[in-house]
C-alpha positions, -999 to 999 in steps of 0.1 A, spaced: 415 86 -228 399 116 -241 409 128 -278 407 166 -292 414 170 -327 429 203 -334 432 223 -365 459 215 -387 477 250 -382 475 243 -346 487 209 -345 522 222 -365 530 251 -341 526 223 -310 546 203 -331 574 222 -335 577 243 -302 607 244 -287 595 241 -248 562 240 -230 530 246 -249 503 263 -227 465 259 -237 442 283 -228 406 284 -234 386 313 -247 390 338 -216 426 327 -214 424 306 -179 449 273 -185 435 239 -199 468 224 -195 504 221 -203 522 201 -227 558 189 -227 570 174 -263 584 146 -261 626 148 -259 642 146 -292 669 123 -298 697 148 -299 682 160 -266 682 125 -254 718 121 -262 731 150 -248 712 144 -211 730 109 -214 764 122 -219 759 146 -190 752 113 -164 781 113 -139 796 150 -153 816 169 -125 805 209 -121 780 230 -104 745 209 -95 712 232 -82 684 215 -73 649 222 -88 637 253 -65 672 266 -74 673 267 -106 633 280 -108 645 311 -83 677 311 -111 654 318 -142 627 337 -124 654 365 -112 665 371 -148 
């Protein structure tokens, strides 16, 4: 496993982003993306949807949903 030590400054704004973290070298071309890890309220809430009736949308759906606002 490789390990990068970031600045302190850096390490609290991944730390508290609320979604996907791009990083991006010097000239802007993407390293990676991070997910955080769920918190426990968000854990929670996914269970208690399991077995919920209402509308489903599959992956690309929901992507074409977000993209056409």
């Amino acid at each position: 496993m490789l390990r990068v030590v970031v600045q302190a400054d850096v390490a609290d704004l991944i730390r508290h982003a609320q979604g996907l973290v791009e990083l991006v070298d010097e000239q802007g071309n993407r390293v990676c993306i991070l997910r955080r890890r769920p918190t426990e309220d968000e854990i929670d809430y996914a269970k208690s949807r399991v077995g919920s009736t209402g509308p489903k949308f599959t992956i690309d759906e929901l992507i074409a949903k977000v993209e056409a606002s």
